[in-house]
N, C-alpha and C positions, 0 to 999 in steps of 0.2 A: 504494500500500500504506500502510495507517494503522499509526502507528507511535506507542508512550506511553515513555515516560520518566519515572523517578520518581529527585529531586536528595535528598540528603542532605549535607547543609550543616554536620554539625555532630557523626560517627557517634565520636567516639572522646569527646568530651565527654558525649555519650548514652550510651553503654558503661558509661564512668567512674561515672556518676552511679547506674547501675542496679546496681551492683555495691558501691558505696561511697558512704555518703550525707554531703556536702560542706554546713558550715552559715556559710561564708566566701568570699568573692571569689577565684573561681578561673579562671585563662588556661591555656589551651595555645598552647604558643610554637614557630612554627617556627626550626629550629637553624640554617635555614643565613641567613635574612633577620634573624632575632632581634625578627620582628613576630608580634604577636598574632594569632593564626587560627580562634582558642574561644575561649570565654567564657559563664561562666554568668549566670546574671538578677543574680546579687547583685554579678559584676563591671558588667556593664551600669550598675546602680543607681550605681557609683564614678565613673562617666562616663568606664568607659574602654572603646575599640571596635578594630573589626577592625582590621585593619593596624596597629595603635599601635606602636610601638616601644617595646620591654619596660622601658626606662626612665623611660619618660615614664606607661609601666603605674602602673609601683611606685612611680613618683612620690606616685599618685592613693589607692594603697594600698599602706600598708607592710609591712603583714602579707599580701602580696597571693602567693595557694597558685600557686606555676607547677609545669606540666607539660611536658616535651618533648612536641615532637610526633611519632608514629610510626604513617607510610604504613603499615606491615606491617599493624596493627592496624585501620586501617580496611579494608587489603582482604581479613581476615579476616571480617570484619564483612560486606562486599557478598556475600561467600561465603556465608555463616548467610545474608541477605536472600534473596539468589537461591535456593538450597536451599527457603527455607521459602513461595517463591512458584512452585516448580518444577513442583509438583501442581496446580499452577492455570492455568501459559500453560507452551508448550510452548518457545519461542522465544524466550531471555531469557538478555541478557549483559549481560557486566560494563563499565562504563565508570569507567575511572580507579581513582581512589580514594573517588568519592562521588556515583554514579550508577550507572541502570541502565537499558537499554535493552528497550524489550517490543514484539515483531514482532505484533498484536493479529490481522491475516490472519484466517484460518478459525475463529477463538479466538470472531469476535463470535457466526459459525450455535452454536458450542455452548454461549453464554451468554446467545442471541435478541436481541444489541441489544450495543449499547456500556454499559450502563445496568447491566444483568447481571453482566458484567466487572467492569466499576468496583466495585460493592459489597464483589464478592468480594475484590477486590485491595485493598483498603482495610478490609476488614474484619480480612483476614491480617496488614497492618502494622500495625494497632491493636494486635494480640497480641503486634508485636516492642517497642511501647512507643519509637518514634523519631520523631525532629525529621525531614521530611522536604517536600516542592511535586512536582507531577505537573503534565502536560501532556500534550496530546496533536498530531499534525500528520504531514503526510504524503513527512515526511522524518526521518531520524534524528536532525541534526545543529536543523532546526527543532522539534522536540519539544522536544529539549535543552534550546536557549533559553528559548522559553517557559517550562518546567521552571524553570530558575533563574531567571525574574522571577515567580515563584511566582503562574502563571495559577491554579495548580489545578483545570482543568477538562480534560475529555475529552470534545474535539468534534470532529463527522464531517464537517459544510459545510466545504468548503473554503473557502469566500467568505468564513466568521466566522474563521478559523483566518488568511485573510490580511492582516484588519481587526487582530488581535490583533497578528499579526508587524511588520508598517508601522508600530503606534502605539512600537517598540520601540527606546530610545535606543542607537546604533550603542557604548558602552560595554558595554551586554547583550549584543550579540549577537558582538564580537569581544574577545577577550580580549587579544591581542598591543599590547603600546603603540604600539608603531612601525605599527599598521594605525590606531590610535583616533587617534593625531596626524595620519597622514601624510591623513585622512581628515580630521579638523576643519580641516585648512590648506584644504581644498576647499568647506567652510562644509556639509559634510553630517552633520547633528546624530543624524538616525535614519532610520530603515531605510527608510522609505517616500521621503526623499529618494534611493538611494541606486536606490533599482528604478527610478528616473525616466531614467537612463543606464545607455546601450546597452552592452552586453559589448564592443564592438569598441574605445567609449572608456576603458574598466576597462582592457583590454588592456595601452595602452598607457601607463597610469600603475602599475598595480599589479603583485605580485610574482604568479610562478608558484603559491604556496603558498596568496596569498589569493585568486586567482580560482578558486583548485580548491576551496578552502573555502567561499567564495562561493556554484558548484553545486550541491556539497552541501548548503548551507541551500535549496537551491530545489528540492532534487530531481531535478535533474537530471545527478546523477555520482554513483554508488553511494557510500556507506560501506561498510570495509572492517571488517567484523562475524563475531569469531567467537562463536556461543553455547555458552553454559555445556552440556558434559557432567556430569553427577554424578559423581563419586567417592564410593567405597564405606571413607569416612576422616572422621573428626572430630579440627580441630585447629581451638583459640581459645588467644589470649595476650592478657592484659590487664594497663596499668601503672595499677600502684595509685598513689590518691592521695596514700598517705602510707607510712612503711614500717614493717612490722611484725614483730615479734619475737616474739609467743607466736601458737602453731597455734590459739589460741582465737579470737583476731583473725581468724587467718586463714582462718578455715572460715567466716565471715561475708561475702567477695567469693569464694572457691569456690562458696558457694551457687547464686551467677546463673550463674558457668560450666556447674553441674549441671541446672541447667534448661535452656539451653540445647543439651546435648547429650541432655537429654530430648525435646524439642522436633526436635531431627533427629534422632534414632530412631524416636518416636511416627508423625511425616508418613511415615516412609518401612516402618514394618513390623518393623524391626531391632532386634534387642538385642546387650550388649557385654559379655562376662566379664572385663575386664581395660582397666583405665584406666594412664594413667600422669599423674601429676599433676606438674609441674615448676615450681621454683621460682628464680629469681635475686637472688642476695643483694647488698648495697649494692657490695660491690667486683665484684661481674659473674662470681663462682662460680656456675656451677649446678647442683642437687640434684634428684633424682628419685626420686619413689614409685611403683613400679607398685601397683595396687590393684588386688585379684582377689575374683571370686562365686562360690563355687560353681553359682549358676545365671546362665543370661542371663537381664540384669536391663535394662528402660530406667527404670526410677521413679529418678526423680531424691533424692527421700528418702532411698530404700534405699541410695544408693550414698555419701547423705551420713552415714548413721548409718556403713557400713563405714570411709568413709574416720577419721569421729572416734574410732570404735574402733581403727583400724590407727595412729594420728600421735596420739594423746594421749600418749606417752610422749615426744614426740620434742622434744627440745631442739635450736631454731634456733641456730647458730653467731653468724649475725648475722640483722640486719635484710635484711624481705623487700622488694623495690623491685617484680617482676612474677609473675605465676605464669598458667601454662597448662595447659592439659589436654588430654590429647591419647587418641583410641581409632582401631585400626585394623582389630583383630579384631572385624569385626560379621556376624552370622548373623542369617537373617530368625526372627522370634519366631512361638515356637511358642506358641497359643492353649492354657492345661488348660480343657477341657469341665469346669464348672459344671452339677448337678440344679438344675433352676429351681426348683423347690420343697422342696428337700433342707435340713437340720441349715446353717445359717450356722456354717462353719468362720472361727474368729477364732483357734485355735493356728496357730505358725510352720511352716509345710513345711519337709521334712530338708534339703532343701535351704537354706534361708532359715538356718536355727540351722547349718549349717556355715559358712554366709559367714561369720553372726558371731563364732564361734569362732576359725575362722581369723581373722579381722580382730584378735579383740582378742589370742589367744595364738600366732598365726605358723603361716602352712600347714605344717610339718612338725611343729608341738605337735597337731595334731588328726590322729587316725585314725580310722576305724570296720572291723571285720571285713565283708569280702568274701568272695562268692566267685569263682573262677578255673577254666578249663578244665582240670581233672586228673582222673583216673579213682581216682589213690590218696586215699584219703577225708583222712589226715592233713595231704594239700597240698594241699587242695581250700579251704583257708581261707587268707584274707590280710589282713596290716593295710593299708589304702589312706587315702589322703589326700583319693580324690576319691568324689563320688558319683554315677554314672550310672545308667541305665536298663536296662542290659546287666546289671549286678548284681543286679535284683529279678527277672529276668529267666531269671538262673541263679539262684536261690532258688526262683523255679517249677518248675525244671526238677529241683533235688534231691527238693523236696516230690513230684513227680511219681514219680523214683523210689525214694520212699521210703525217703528217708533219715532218721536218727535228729535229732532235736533236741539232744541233748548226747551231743557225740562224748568218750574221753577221750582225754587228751593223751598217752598211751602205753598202748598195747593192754595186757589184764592179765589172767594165765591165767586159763580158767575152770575152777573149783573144786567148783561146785554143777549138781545137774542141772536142765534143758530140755526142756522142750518144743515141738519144730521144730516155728512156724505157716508159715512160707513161705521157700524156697529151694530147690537153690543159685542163688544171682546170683555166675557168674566173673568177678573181678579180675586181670589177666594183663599187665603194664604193664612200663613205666621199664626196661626191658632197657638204655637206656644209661647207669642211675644207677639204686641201689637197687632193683632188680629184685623184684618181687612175684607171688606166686601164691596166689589166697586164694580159697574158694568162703565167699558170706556168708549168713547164714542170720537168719531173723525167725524170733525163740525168745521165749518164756517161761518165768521161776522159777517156786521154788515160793513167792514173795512175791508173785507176780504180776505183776511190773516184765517190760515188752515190752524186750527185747534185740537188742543189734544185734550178731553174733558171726559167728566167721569159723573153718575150717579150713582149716592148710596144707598141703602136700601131706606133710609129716612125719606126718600124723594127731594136731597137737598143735591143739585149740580154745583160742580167745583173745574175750575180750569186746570189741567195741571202742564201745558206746555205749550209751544208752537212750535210747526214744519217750517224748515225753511232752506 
């Protein structure tokens, strides 16, 4: 079984960089080694490298930007990757913190080749914008490798695939120091020495852990591989480079979060009425905004105009060190039917002008009149906060039975005479509250004004509205 692997070497300094643009020598430092594990081209330039010891970093630059380093964050990151290659191979997991595994199988008949695959699979990380080497071979653990001595290619001969692995110094291909020494005391420098002896003498110098590893670079002991299921959830967290204290700032690395949660709506069909956006301040408080649409929305714009309208008021306590965003409520998006050749509508739908509303004056400062299941005409109106389809819905259904355009807000005897064009329509309701009995009549004055008027069974006539 042909199997590809694609390494990323570098996902939280790529994150960083897409989200906040760095014009100084910047490291990410692991916290528990205190060496250097990132680095951007301008630290490079200082001549300082991987594993450095962060004093010997700062030595090289004083003004030199560190960042912790945070697992979390990259494996949020494999998450977004995997997602956004999900629609493309079927069979794709997560490795670690900075790779990914892809089962290629039946994948090549629906691409006609390995060639096919490839394009597409590299077309799609081009649009994630990441540092990343692929490989391919006909083990999990052999892809891998390859992968990290940054072959970059995907190949089907096995024979080329084993030319490649042989030429590969036993440091690439084992990571444990205690395998890389306990191996050089034996004078075997790379892999093709190391195939030249038999498993039986492996046996009895090496540990249980590496002869099993061993296998699995050769294919012959399964890796133990779960693939990614989708979850119907978006959650990223990202630590900023630097920390920030006005929402002006901080809507500038929100940005790429909102793209990216564009980006897994759009592949998947989905839209989201409600974000929550969370922040962490220098002392490790954290604050949260839900963000709400009146429609499902995935345009990333739209959600960033809502959020600047919702958080333009909002005064940061302190400085901001990371912020995430997070959605869980997603429903698949509904398409509105477009006339192909119809009036190009460029006004806001009621929808669109409530989000803003609500955004910039607070969902309980916006209402619009509704209406609601009642028979009695006076509760038949309501102030609502939200706007659905069920509302225009029961406005067809008034108009249908011919209800008045302007009701008034308290019925008002009538004075003057009519003439009955159409009724009675019985009203006979709310016997467990305000009980009514009304037969209602489509009349005419003598102004000509179309009337909406009602008798009770008293024989007392009341107006209660006009057509118009």
């Amino acid at each position: 079984m042909l199997w590809g692997y694609f390494y990323f070497p570098q996902l939280q300094l790529d994150i960083l960089q897409q989200v906040q643009s760095c014009d100084q020598p910047l490291v990410i430092v692991d916290g528990h080694s205190n060496h250097v594990v990132q680095l951007n081209e301008l630290a490079i330039a200082q001549g300082i490298k991987k594993q450095m010891g962060l004093a010997t970093a700062a030595s090289l630059y004083h003004q030199l930007q560190v960042i912790p380093y945070h697992e979390t964050t990259e494996q949020q990151a494999l998450i977004h990757i995997v997602e956004s290659l999900y629609d493309l191979v079927a069979d794709i997991a997560v490795d670690e913190v900075n790779g990914v595994f892809i089962r290629f199988g039946n994948m090549l008949k629906l691409y006609k080749g390995l060639d096919g695959l490839k394009q597409s699979l590299l077309a799609r990380l081009a649009d994630i914008n990441l540092c990343f080497s692929y490989a391919s071979a006909y083990s999990p653990i052999a892809a891998k490798v390859l992968a990290k001595s940054s072959l970059n290619q995907f190949y089907t001969e096995e024979e080329q695939l084993n030319v490649e692995l042989e030429r590969l110094a036993i440091t690439q291909v084992f990571e444990s120091t205690k395998d890389q020494e306990q191996l050089a005391r034996l004078g075997i420098k790379r892999l093709a020495q190391l195939n030249q002896i038999s498993f039986g003498e492996l046996s009895k110098r090496f540990s249980h852990s590496f002869l099993s590893y061993f296998l699995q670079l050769q294919g012959k002991q399964p890796l133990a591989i779960t693939f990614y299921q989708p979850k119907p959830r978006f959650a990223q967290e990202i630590e900023l480079l630097y920390e920030i204290s006005t929402i002006d700032i901080l809507l500038k690395p929100l940005a790429g979060l909102l793209k990216r949660l564009a980006s897994f709506l759009v592949l998947r069909g989905l839209a989201c009425q409600m974000l929550t956006l969370r922040c962490r301040y220098r002392s490790s408080d954290i604050v949260c905004w839900d963000i709400r649409s009146a429609e499902f929305c995935d345009n990333a714009d739209k959600w960033h105009q809502l959020v600047s309208l919702q958080l333009e008021k909002v005064q940061l306590k302190e400085p901001v060190v990371s912020i995430g965003l997070f959605c869980e409520q997603l429903t698949l998006k509904v398409v509105t039917p477009q006339v192909l050749f119809g009036q190009r509508q460029s006004q806001l739908t009621q929808l669109e002008l409530m989000s803003l509303l609500q955004a910039k004056l607070g969902i309980d400062k916006v209402k619009r009149p509704t209406f609601c299941s009642e028979h009695r005409p006076e509760l038949a109106n309501q102030m609502s906060t939200t706007l659905t389809e069920s509302s225009a819905a029961s406005a067809e259904q008034l108009i249908a039975n011919m209800r008045p355009s302007y009701l008034l807000a308290t019925p008002q005897p009538l004075t003057c005479s009519i003439d009955v064009i159409h009724g009675p329509e019985r009203i006979e309701t709310g016997w467990w509250q305000h009980s009514v009995i009304r037969d209602y009549f489509i009349a005419r004055n003598g102004q000509g004004q179309w009337c909406w008027v009602y008798r009770e069974p008293n024989q007392q006539w009341f107006i209660h509205g006009y057509f118009g």
